[in-house]
Backbone as CSV, one residue per row, in Angstrom:
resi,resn,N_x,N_y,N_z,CA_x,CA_y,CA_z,C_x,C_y,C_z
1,UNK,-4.750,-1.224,17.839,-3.433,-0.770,17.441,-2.864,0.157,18.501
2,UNK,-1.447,0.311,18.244,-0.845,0.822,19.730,0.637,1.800,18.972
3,UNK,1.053,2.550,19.852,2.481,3.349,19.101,3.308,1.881,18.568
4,UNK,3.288,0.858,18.826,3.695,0.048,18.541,3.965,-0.492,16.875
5,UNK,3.060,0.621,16.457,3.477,1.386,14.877,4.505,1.446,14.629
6,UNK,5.720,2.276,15.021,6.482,3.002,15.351,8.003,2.579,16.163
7,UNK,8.734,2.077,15.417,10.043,1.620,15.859,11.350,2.358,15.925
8,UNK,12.583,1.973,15.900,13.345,2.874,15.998,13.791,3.490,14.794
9,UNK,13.836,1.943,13.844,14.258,2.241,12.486,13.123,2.850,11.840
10,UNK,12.083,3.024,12.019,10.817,3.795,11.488,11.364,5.282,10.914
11,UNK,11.624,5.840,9.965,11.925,6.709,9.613,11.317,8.146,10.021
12,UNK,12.219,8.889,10.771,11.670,10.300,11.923,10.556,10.901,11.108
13,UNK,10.867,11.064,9.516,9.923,11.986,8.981,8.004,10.793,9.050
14,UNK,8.366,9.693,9.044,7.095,9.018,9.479,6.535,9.075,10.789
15,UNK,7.295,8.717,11.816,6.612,8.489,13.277,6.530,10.085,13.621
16,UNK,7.652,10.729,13.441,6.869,11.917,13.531,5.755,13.147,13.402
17,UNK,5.407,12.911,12.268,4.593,13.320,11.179,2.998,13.776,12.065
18,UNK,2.468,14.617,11.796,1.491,14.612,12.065,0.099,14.945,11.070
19,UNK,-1.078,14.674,11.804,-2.311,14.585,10.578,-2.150,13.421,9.855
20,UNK,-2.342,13.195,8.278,-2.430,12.527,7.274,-0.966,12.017,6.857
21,UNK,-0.332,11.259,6.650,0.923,11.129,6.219,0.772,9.416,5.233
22,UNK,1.661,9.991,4.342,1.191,9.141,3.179,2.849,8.560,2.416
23,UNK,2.862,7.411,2.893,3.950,6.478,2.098,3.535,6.229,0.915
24,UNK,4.281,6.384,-0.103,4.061,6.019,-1.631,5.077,5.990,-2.332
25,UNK,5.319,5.622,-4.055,6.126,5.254,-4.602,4.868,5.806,-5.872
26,UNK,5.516,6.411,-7.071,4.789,6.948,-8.253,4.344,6.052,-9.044
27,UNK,3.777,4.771,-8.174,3.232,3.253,-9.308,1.719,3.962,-9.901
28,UNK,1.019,2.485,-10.697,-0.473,3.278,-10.677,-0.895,3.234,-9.183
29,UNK,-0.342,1.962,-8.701,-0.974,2.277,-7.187,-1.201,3.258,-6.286
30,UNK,0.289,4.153,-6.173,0.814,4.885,-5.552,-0.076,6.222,-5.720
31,UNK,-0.452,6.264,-7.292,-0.932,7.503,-7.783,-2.197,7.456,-7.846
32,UNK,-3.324,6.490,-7.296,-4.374,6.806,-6.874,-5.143,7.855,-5.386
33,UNK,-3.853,7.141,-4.971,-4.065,7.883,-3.344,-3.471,9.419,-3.134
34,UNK,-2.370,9.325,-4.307,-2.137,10.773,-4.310,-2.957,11.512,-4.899
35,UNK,-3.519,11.108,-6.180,-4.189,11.866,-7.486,-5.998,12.260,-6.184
36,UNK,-6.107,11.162,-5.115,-7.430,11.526,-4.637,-6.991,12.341,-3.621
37,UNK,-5.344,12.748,-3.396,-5.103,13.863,-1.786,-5.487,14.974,-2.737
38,UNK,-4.751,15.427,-3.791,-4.685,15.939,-4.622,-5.784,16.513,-5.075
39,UNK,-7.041,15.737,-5.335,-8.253,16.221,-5.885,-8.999,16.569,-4.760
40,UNK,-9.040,16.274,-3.247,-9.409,16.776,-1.918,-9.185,18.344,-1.531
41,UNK,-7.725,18.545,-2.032,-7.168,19.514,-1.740,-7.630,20.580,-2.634
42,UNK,-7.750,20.472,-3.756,-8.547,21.516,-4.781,-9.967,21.738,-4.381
43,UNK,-10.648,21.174,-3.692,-12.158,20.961,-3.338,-12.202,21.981,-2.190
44,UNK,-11.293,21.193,-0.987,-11.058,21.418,0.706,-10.057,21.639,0.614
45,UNK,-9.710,23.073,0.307,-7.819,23.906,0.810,-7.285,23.756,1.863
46,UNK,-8.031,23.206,3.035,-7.784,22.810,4.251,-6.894,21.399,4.536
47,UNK,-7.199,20.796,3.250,-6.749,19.444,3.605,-5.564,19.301,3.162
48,UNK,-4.520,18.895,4.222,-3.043,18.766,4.606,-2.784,17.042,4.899
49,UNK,-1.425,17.108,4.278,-1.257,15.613,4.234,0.682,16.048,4.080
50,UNK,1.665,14.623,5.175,2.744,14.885,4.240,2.978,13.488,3.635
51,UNK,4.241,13.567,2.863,4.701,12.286,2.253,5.900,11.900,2.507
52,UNK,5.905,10.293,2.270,7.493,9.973,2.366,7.540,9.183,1.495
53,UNK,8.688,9.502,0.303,8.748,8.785,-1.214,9.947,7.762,-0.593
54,UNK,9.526,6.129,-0.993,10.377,5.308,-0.892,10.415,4.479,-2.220
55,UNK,11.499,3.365,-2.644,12.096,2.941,-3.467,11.688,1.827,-3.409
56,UNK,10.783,1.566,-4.190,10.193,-0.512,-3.781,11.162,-1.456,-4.475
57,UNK,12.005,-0.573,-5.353,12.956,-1.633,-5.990,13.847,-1.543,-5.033
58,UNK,14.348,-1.199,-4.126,14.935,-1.529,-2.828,14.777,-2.526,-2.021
59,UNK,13.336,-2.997,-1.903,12.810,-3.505,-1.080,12.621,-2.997,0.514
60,UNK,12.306,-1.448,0.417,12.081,-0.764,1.437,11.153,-1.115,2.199
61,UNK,9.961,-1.713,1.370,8.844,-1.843,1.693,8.492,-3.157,2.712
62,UNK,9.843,-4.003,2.454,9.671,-5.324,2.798,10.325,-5.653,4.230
63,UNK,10.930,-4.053,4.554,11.668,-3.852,6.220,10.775,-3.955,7.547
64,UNK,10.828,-4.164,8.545,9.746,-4.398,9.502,9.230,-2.855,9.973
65,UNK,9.980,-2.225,9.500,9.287,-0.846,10.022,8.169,-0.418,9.322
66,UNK,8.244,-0.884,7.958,6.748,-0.915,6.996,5.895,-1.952,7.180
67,UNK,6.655,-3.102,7.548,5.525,-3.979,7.841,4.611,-3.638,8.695
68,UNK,4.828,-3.485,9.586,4.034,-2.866,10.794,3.160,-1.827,10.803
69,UNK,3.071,-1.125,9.578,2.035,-0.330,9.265,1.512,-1.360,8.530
70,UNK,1.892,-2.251,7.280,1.107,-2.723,6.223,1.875,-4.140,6.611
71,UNK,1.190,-5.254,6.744,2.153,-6.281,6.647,2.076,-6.904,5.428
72,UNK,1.451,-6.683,4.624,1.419,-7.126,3.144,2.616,-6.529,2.647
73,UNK,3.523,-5.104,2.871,4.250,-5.203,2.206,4.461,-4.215,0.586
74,UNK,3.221,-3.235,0.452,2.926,-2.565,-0.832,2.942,-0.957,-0.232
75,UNK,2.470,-0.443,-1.316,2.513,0.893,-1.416,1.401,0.997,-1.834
76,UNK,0.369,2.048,-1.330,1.102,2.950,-0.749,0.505,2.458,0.597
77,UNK,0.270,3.275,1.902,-0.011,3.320,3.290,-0.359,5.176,3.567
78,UNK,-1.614,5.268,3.984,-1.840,6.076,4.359,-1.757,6.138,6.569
79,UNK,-1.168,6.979,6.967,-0.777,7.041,8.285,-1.988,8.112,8.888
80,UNK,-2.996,7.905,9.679,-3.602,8.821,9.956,-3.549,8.912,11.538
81,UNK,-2.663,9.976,12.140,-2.707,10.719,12.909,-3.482,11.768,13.807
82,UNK,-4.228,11.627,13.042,-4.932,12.275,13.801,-6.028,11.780,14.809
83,UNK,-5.983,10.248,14.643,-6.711,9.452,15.307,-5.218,8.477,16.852
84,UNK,-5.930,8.378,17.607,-5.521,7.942,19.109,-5.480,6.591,19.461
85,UNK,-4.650,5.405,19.586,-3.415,6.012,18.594,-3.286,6.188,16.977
86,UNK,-2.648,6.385,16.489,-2.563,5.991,14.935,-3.296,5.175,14.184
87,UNK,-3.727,5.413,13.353,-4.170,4.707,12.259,-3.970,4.293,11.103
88,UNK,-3.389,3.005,10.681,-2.973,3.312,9.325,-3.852,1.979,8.543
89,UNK,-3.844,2.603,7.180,-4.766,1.669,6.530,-3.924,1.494,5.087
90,UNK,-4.159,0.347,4.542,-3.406,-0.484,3.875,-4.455,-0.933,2.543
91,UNK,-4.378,-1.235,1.131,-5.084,-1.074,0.102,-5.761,-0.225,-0.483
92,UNK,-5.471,0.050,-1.960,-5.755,1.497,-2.403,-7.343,1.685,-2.551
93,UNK,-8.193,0.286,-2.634,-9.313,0.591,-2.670,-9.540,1.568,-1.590
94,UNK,-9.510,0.542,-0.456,-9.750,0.739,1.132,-9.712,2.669,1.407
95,UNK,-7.725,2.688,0.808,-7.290,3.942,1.415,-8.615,5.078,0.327
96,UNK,-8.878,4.890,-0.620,-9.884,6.026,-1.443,-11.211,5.589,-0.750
97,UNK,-11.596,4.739,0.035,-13.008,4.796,0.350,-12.799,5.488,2.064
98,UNK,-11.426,5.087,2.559,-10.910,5.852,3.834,-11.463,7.622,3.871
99,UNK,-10.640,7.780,2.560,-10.180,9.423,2.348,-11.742,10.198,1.994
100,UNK,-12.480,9.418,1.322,-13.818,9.716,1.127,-14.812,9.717,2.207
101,UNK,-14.256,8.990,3.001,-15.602,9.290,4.295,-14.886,10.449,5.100
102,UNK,-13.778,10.287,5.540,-13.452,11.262,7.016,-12.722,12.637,6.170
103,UNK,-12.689,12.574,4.699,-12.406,14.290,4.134,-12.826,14.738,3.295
104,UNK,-14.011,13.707,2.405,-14.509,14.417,1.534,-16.267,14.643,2.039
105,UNK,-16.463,15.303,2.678,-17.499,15.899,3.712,-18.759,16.117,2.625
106,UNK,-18.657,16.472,1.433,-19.909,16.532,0.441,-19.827,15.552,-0.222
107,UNK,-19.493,14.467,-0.148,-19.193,13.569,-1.198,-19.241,13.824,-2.903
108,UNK,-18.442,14.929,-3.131,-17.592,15.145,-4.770,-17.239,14.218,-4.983
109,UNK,-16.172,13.289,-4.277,-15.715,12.420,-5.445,-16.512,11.197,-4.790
110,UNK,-17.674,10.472,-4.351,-18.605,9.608,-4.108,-19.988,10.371,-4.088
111,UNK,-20.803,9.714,-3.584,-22.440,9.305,-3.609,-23.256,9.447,-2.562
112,UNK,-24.431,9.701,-2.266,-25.073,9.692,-1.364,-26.116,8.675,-1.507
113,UNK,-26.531,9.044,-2.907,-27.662,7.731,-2.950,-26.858,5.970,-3.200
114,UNK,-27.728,5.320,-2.626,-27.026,4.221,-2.101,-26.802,3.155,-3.304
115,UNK,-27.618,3.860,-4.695,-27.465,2.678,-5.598,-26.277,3.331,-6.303
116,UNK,-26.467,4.430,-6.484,-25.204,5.204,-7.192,-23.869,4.607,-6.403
117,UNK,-23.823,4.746,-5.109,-23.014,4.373,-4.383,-22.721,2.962,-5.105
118,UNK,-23.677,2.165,-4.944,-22.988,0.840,-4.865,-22.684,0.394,-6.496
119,UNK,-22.738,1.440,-7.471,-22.586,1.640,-8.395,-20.747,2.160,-8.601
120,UNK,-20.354,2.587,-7.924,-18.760,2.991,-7.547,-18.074,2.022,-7.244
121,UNK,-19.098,1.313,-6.217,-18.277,0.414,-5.583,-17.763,-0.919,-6.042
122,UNK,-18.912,-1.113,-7.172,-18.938,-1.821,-8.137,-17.852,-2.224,-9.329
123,UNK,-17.053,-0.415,-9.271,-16.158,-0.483,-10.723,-14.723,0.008,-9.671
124,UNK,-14.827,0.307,-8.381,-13.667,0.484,-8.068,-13.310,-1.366,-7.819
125,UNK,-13.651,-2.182,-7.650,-14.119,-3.611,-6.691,-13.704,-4.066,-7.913
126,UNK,-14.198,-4.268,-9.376,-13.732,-4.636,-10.694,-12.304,-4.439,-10.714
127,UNK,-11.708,-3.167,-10.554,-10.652,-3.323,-10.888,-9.818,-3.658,-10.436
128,UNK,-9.977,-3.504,-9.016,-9.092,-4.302,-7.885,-8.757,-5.552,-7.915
129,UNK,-10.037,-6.362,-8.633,-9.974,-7.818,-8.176,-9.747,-8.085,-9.500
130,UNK,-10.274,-7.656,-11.091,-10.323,-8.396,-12.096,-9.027,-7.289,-12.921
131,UNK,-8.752,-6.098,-13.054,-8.018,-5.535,-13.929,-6.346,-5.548,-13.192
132,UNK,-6.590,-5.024,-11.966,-5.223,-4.801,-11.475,-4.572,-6.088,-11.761
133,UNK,-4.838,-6.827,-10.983,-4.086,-8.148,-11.417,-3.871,-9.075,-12.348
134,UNK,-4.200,-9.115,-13.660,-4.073,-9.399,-14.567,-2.969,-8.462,-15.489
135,UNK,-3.211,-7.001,-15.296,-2.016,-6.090,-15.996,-1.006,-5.727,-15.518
136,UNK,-1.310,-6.170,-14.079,0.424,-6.504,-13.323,0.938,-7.377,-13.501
137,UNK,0.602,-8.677,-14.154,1.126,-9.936,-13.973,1.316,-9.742,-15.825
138,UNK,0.816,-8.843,-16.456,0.976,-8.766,-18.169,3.024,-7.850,-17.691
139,UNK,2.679,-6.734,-16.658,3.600,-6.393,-17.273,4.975,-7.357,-16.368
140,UNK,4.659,-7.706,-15.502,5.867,-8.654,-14.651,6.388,-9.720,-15.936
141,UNK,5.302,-11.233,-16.507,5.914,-11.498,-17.012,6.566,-10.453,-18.779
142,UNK,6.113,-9.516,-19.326,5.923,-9.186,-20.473,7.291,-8.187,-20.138
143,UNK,7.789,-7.541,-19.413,8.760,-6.620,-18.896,10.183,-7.609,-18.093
144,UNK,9.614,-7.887,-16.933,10.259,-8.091,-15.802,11.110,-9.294,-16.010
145,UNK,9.998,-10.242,-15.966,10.539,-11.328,-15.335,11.548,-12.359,-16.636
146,UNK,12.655,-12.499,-15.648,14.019,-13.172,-16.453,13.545,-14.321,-17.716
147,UNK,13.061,-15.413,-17.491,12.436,-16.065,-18.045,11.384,-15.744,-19.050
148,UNK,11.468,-15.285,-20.131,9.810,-14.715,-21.048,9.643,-16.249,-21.456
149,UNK,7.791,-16.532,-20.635,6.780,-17.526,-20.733,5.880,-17.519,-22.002
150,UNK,5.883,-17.663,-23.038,4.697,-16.989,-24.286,3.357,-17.437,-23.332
151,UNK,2.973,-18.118,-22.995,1.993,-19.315,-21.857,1.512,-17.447,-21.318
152,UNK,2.634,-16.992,-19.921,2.336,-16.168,-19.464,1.683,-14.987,-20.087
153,UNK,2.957,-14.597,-21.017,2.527,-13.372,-21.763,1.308,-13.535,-22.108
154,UNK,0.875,-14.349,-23.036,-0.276,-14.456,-23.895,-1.311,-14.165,-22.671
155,UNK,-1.757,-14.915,-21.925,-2.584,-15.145,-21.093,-3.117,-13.821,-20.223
156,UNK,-2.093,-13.185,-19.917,-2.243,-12.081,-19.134,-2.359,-10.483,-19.796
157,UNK,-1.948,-10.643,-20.765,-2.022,-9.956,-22.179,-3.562,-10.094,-22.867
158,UNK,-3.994,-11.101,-22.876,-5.549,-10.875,-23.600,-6.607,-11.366,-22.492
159,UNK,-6.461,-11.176,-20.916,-7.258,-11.149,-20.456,-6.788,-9.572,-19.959
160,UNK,-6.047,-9.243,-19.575,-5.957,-7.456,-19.942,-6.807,-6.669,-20.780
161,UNK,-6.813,-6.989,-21.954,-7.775,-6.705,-23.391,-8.866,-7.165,-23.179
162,UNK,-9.350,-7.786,-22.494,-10.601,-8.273,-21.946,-11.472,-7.321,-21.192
163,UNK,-10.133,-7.329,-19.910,-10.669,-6.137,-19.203,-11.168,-4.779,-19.658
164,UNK,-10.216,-4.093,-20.346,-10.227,-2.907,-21.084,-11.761,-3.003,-22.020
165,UNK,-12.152,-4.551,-22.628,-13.413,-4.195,-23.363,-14.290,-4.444,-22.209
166,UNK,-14.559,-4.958,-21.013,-15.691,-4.662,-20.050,-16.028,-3.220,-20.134
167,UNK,-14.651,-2.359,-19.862,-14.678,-0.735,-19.421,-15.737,-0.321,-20.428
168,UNK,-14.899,-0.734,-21.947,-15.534,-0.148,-23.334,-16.919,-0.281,-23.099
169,UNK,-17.776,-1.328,-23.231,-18.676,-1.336,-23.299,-19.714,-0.768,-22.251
170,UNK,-19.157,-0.333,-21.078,-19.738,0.040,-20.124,-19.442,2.189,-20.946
171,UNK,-18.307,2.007,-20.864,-18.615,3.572,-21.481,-19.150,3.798,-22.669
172,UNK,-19.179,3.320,-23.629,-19.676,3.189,-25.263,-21.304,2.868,-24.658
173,UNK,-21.884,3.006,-23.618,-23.258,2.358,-23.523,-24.010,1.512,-24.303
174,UNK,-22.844,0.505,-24.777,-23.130,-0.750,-25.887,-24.766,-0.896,-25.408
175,UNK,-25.355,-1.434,-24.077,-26.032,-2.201,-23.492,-27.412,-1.060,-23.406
176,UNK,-26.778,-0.092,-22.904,-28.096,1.020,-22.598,-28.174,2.317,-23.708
177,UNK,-27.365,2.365,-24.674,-28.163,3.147,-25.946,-27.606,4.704,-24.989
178,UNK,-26.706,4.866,-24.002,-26.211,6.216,-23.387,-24.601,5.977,-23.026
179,UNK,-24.192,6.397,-24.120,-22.383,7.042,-23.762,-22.459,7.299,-22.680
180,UNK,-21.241,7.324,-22.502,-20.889,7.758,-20.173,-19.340,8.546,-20.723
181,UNK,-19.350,9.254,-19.342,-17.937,10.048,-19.391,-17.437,9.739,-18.488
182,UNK,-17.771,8.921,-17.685,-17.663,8.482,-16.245,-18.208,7.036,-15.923
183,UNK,-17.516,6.447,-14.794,-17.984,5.354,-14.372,-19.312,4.495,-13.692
184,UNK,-19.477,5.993,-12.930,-20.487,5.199,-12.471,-21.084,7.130,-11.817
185,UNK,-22.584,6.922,-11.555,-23.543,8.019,-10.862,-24.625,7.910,-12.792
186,UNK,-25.624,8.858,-12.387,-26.821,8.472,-13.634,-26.249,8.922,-14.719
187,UNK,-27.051,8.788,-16.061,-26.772,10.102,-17.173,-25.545,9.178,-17.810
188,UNK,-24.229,10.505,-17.958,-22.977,10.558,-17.710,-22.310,10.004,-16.838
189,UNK,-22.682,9.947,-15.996,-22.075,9.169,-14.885,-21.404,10.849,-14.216
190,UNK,-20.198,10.426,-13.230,-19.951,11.922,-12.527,-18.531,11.027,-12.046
191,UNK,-17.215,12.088,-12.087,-15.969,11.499,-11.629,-16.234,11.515,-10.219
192,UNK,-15.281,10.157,-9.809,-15.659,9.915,-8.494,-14.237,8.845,-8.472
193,UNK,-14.303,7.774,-7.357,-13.509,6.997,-6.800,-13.051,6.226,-7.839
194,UNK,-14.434,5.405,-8.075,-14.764,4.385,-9.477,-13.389,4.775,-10.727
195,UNK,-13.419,5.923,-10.786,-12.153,6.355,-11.989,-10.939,6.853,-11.499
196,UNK,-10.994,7.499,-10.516,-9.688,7.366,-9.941,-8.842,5.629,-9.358
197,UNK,-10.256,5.291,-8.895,-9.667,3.233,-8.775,-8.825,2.724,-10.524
198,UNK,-9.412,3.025,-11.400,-9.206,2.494,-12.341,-7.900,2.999,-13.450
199,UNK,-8.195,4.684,-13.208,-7.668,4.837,-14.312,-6.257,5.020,-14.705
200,UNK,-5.410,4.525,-12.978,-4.028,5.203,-13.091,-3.419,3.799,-13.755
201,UNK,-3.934,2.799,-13.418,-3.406,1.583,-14.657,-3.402,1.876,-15.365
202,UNK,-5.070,1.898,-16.340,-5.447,1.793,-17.993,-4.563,3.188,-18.405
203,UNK,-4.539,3.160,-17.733,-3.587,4.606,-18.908,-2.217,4.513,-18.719
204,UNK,-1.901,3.518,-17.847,-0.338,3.513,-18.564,-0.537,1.830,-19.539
205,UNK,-1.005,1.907,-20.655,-1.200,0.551,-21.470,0.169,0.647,-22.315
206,UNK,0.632,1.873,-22.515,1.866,2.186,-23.517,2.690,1.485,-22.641
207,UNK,3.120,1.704,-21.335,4.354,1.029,-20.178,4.333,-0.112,-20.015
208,UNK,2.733,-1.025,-20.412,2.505,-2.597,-20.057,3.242,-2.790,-21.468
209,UNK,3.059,-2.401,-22.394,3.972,-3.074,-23.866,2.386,-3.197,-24.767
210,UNK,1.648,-2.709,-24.379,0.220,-2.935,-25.936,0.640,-1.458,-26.813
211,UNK,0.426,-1.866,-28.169,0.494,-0.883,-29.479,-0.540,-0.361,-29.442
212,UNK,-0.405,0.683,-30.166,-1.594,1.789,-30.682,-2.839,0.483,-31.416
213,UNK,-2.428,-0.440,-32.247,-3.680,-1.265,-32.443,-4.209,-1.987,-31.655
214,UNK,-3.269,-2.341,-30.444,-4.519,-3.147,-29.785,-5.468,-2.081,-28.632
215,UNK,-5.260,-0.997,-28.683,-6.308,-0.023,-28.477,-7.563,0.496,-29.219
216,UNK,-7.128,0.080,-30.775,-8.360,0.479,-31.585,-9.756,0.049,-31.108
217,UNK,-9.864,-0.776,-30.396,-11.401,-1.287,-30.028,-12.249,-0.961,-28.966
218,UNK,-10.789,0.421,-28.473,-11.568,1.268,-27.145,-11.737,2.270,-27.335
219,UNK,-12.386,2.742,-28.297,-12.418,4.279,-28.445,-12.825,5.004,-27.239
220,UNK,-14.114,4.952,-26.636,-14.478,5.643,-25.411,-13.457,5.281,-24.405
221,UNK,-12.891,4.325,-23.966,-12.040,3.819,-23.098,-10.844,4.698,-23.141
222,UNK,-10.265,5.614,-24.672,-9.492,6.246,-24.646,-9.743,7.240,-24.536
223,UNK,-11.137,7.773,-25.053,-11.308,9.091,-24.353,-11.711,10.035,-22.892
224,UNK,-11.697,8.333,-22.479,-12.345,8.790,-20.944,-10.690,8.635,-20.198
225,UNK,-9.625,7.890,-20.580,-8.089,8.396,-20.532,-7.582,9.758,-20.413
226,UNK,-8.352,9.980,-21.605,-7.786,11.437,-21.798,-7.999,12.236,-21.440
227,UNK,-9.800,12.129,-20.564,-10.507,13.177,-19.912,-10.117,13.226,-18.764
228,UNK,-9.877,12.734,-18.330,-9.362,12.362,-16.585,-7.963,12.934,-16.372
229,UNK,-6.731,12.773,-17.383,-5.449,13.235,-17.811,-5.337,14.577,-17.477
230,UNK,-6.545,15.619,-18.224,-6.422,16.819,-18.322,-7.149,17.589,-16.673
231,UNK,-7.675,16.616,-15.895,-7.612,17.423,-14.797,-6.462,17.945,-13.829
232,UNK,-6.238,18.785,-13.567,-4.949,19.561,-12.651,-5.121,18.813,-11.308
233,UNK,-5.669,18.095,-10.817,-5.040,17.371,-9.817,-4.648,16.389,-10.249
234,UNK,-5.171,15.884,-11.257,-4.222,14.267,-11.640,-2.893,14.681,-12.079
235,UNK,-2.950,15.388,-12.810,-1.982,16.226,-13.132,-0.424,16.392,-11.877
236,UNK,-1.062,16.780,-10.758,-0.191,17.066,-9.722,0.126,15.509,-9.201
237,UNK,-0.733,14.558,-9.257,-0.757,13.753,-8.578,-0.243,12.548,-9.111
238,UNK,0.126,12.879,-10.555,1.153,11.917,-11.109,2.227,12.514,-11.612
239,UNK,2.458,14.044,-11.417,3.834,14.974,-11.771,5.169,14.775,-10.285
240,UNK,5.651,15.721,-10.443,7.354,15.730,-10.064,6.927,15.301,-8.875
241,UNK,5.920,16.271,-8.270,6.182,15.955,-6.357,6.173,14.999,-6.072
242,UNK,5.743,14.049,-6.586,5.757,12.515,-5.937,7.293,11.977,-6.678
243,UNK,8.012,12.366,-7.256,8.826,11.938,-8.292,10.367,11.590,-6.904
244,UNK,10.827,10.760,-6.328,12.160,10.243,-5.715,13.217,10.860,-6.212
245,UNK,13.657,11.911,-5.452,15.061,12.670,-6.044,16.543,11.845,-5.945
């Protein structure tokens, strides 16, 4: 990669920017990468990052000056500067396993031991590939899209509910006879990536269009919602500052 990042129309507060600089939009996507600057920064006071809030219903994202950081085209993009030239990396898995090696120096929010590890990697990798996309495509056709498919809805709607009972049963320790509060590490498990990967979806289930009953069958699933909710960096990291004035 080369400044070749960096165009004219590239917006000054981006090419300029130095250190960490972080394109986003307040999706669940958006708010993983913030909710993990966020939880860095409470850990390591040192760690500095800026932002630039753009409008995907614009189609900001789809201009060549973003392409060129991301050519896929999404949110968010983390810009790291501090590397010769630039660096930017593209997918929210990616960007939380990024932010975890080169700033989270004790690994708080990951693992050292390698099964625990691959125990994270396991439920951030789930949701990427089996939850995200299924409850984006619940709420595109179930919200969005002009045409309502029952075909679609249905389909993407109870393999959603599907997903959500994998979680359940993995936290309800259906299988191993031990509740979890967490995704993945022994015991309890220990917050880490694994729930920050996951949880900025499942918890907006009220915004996809599911009722209070089709939650009844997750009890732990909702309380591990709620536990994660009440930390002050998620807190920051899905409040105003990220919010497009």
């Amino acid at each position: 990669m080369s400044h070749s990042l960096y165009i004219d129309e590239t917006p000054e507060e981006v090419k300029n920017a130095k250190g960490l600089h972080l394109i986003t939009m307040s999706t669940p996507n958006g708010q993983k990468v913030q909710i993990m600057l966020e939880e860095l920064k409470e850990v390591y006071p040192e760690t500095e990052w800026t932002t630039t809030l753009i409008n995907i219903m614009t189609n900001e994202q789809k201009k060549e000056w973003f392409l060129r950081l991301n050519p896929n085209g999404r949110i968010p993009v983390i810009v790291d500067n501090t590397q010769s030239p630039p660096f930017s990396v593209m997918e929210t898995s990616a960007e939380l396993l990024y932010l975890l090696k080169f700033a989270d120096k004790k690994d708080v929010f990951g693992f050292t031991d390698e099964f625990e590890r691959s125990q994270a990697l396991q439920w951030l990798f789930f949701w990427h590939g089996s939850g995200a996309p299924y409850q984006g495509q619940f709420n595109h056709f179930g919200k969005f899209a002009k045409e309502k498919i029952p075909y679609a809805i249905d389909r993407f709607k109870n393999e959603t509910l599907r997903v959500y009972g994998v979680l359940e049963i993995h936290l309800s320790g259906k299988y191993t006879g031990e509740p979890r509060d967490y995704l993945a590490g022994p015991g309890k498990g220990k917050y880490s990536i694994a729930d920050i990967g996951n949880w900025t979806w499942v918890k907006s289930w009220e915004f996809s269009g599911f009722q209070k009953e089709d939650m009844e069958p997750f009890p732990h699933l909702m309380k591990w919602i709620e536990r994660i909710a009440e930390r002050p960096a998620v807190k920051r990291g899905t409040g105003e500052k990220y919010q497009k004035k």
